[in-house]
C-alpha positions as CSV (number, residue, x, y, z in Angstrom):
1,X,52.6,217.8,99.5
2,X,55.9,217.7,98.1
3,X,58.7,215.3,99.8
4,X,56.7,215.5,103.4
5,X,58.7,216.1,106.1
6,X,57.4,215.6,109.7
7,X,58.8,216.2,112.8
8,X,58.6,215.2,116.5
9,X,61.3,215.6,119.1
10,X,60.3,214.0,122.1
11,X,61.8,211.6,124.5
12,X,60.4,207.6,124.3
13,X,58.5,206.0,126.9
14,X,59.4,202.6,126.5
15,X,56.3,201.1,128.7
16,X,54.0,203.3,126.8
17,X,55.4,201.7,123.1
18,X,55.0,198.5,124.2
19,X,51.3,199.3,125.5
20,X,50.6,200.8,122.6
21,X,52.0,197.9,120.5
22,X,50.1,195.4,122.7
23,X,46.8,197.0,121.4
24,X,48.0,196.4,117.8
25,X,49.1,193.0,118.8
26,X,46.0,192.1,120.9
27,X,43.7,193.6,117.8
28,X,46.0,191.2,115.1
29,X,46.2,188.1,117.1
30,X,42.5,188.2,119.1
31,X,41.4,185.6,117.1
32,X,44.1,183.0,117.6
33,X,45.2,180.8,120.8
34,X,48.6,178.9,121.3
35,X,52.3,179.5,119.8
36,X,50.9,180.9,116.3
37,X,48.6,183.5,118.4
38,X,51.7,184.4,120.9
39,X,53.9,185.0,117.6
40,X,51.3,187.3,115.7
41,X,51.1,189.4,118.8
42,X,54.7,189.5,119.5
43,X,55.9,190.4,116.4
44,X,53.3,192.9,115.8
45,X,54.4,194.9,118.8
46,X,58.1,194.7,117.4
47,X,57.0,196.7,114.4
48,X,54.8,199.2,116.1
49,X,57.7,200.0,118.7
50,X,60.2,200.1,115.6
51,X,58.2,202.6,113.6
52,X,57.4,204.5,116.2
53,X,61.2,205.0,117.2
54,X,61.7,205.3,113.5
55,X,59.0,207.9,113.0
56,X,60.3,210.1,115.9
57,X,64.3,209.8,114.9
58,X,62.7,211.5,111.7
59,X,60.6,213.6,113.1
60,X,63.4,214.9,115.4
61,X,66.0,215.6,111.9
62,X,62.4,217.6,110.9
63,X,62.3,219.7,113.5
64,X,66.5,220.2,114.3
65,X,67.1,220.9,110.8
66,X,64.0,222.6,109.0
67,X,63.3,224.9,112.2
68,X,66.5,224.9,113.1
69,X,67.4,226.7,109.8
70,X,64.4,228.5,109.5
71,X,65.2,230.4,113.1
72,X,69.0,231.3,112.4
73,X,67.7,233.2,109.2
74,X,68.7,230.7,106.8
75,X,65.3,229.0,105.2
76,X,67.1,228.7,101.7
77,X,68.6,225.8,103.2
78,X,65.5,223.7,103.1
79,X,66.7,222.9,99.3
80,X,69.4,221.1,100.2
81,X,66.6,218.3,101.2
82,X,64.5,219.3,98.3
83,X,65.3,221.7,95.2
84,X,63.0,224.8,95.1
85,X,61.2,224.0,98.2
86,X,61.8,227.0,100.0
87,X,61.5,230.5,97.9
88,X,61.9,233.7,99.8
89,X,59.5,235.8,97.6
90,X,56.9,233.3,97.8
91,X,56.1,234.1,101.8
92,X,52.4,232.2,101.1
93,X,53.4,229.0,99.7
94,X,56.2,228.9,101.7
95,X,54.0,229.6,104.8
96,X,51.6,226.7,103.3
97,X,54.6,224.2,103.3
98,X,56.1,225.1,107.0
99,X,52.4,225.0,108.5
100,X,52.4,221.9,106.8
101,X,55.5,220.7,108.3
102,X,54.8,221.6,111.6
103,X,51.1,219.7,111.6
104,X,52.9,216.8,110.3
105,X,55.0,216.8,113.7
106,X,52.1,217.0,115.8
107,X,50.6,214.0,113.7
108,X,53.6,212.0,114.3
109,X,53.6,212.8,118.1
110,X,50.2,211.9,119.0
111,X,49.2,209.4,116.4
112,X,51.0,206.5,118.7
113,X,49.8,208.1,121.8
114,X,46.2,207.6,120.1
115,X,46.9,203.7,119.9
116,X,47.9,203.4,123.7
117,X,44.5,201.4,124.6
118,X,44.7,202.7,128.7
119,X,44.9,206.2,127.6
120,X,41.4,205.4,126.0
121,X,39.4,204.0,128.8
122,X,40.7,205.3,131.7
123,X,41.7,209.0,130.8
124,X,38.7,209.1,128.2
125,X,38.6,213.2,128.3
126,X,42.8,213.2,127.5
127,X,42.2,210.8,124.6
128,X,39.4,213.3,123.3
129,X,41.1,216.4,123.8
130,X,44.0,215.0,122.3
131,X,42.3,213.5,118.8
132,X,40.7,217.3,118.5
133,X,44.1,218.3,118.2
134,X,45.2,214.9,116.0
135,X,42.0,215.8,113.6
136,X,43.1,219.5,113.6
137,X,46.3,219.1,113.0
138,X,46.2,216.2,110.0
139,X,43.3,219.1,108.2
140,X,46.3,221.1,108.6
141,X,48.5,219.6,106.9
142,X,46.7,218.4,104.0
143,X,45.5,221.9,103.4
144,X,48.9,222.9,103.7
145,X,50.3,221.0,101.1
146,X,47.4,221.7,99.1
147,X,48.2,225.3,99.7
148,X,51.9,224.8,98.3
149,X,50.5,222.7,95.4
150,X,48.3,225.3,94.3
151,X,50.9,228.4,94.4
152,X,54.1,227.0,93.3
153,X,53.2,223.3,91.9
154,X,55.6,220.4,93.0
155,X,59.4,219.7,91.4
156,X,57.1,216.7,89.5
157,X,54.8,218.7,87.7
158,X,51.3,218.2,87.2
159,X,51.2,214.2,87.7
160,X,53.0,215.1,90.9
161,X,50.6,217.9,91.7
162,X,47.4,215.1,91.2
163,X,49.2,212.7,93.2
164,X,50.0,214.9,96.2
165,X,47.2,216.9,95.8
166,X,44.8,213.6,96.0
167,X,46.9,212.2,99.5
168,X,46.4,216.3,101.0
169,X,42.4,215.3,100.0
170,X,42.1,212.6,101.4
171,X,43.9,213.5,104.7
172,X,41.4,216.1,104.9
173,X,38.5,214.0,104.5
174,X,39.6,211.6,106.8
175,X,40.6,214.0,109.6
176,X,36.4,215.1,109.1
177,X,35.1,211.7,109.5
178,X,37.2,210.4,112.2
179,X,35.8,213.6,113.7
180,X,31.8,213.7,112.6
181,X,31.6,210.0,114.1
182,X,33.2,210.8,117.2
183,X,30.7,212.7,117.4
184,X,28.0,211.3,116.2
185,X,28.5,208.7,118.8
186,X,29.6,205.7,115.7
187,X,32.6,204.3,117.6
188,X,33.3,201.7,115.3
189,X,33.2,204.0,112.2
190,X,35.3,206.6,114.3
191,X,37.9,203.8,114.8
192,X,37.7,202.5,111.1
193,X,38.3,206.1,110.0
194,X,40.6,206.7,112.8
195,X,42.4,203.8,111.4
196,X,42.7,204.9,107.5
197,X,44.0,208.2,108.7
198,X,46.7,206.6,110.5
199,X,47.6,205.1,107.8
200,X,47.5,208.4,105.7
201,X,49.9,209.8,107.9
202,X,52.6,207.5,108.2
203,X,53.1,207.9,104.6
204,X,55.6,211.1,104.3
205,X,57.6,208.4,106.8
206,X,57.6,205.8,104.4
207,X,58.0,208.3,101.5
208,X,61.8,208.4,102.7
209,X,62.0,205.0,103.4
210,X,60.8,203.4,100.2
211,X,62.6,205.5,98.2
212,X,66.2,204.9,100.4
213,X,65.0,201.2,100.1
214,X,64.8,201.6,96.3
215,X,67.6,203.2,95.4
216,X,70.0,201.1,97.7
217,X,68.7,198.1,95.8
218,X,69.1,199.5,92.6
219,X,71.1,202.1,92.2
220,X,68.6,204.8,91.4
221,X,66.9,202.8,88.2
222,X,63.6,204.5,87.5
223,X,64.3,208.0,89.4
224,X,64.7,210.8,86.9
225,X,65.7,214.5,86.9
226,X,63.4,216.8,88.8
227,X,61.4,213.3,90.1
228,X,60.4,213.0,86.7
229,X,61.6,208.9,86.5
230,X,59.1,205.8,85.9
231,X,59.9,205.1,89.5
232,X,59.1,208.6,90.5
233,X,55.4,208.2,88.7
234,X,54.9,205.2,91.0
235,X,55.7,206.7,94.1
236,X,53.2,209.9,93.8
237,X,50.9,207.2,94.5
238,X,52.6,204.0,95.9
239,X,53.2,205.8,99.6
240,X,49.9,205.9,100.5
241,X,47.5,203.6,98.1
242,X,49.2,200.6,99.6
243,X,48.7,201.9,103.0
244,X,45.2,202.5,102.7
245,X,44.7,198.7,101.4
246,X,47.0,197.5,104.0
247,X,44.6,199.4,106.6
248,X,41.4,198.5,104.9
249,X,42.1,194.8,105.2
250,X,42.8,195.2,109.0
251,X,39.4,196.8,109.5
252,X,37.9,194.1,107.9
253,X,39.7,191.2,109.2
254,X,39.8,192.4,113.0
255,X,37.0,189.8,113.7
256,X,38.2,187.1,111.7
257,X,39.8,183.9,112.8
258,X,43.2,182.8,112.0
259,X,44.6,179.4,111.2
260,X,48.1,178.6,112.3
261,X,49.6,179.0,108.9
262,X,48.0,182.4,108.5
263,X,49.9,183.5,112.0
264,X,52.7,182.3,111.2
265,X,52.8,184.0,107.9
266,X,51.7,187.1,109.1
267,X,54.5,187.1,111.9
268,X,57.0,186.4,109.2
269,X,56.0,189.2,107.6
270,X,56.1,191.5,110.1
271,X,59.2,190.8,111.3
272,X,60.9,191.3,107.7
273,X,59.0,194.7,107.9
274,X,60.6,195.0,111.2
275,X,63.9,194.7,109.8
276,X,63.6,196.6,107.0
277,X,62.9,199.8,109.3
278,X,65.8,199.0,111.4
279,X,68.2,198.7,108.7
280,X,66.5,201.6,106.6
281,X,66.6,203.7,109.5
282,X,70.1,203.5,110.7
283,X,71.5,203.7,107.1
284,X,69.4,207.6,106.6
285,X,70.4,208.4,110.6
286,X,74.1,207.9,109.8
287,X,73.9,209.6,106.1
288,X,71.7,211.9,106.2
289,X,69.4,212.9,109.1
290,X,72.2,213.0,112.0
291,X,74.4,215.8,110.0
292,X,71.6,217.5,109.3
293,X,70.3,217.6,112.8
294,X,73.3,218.5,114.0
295,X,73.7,221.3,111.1
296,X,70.4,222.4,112.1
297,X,71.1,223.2,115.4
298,X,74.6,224.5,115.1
299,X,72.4,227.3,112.7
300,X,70.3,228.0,115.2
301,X,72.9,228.8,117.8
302,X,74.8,231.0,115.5
């Protein structure tokens, strides 16, 4: 799934972020009582409210630009974010890649709305309705990707291919467990699984990130022509391996108690992360994604 853009444009609730982030925070910091526990939480609903306003800033460049583009008749310009993503007289893959785009906003719309723990117990039939459409739209994608993989290949070639191709997989098969175990009646497997796709799908997002992150620190070292770069082998695999360990560990350490060295330490560390999204996420608003927002609409309009 070549450079995966997703898109959301909605408007923030601040009261449901912070709800939403409580959940994260009450889930990290159950365990633990007194300053160290109070940090753990705290700091854990600072990142969650910080990617999610990231994730939707994003989401909204995805939508204003590639639809905005797309509608005023001018599609080609899709590879000015990516060289020979769009390709007029390939209608299927380029169909593959748009339908993959436009599940990738819904993922990024209703994946926090997932998390918000009130939505869950007292508007059970909402939560429900709306994971159909999560676990719907996240097979989606992956197939879409997959889709573009297998008709045109990606800029990277065939390690490229494997990597994207495995993520699209994977996507796929955790979008049919979260789903078999809702409905098998497994809630804690539906919330493990539920968990590990989450974590699938926030990789496009990071995708940008890491790699603005990367070069900033060094220049571009690694990043070849055509993605073709030592760094660019690491990253077919690095934006969603880690994620998957990252959300692995917090299914298995959700009942596990904390010392107040390990709160602290955890706070510290997700507050750096914290910054790190601030910071990455102004410097590719005011580069990059705000033109092309802007240049997305003014197509449409014209």
């Amino acid at each position: 799934m070549l450079l995966k853009e997703r898109a959301m444009g909605v408007r923030f609730n601040t009261s449901a972020i912070t709800e939403s982030s409580s959940d994260v925070g009450r889930e990290l910091a159950k365990p633990s009582g007194g300053s160290h526990g109070a940090a753990l939480r705290w700091s854990a609903r600072f990142l969650v409210a910080a990617s999610w306003i990231s994730g939707a800033i994003f989401a909204a460049y995805i939508v204003a630009f590639f639809g905005g583009v797309a509608l005023g008749g001018a599609g080609e310009r899709w590879n000015e974010s990516l060289p020979d993503l769009y390709d007029g007289g390939a209608l299927l893959s380029t169909a593959a890649i748009g339908a993959h785009f436009m599940a990738g906003a819904v993922l990024l719309l209703l994946g926090p709305v997932q998390l918000i723990g009130s939505v869950r117990r007292n508007v059970p039939a909402l939560h429900r309705w709306l994971g159909r459409i999560y676990v719907a739209s996240a097979g989606l994608a992956g197939l879409g990707g997959f889709g573009f993989i297998v008709g045109r290949g990606t800029i990277g070639g065939p390690l490229m291919d494997t990597g994207f191709g495995i993520y699209g997989a994977l996507m796929v098969l955790c979008a049919a467990m979260v789903y078999a175990r809702a409905r098998s009646g497994s809630y804690d497997q539906h919330r493990a699984w539920a968990i590990r796709l989450f974590a699938l799908t926030v990789g496009s997002w990071l995708y940008r990130m890491e790699y603005g992150a990367w070069f900033l620190l060094s220049g571009g070292v690694g990043i070849g022509p055509g993605f073709t770069g030592w760094f660019d082998a690491i990253m077919v695999f690095f934006f969603y391996v880690p994620n998957l360990v990252v959300g692995e560990l917090f299914i298995q350490a959700r009942r596990r108690a904390r010392g107040v060295v390990a709160s602290f330490g955890a706070a510290t560390v997700l507050l750096a992360a914290s910054a790190f999204i601030i910071s990455a996420t102004w410097s590719f608003t005011a580069r990059s994604w705000g033109p092309r927002m802007i240049s997305g609409i003014t197509e449409t309009s014209l």
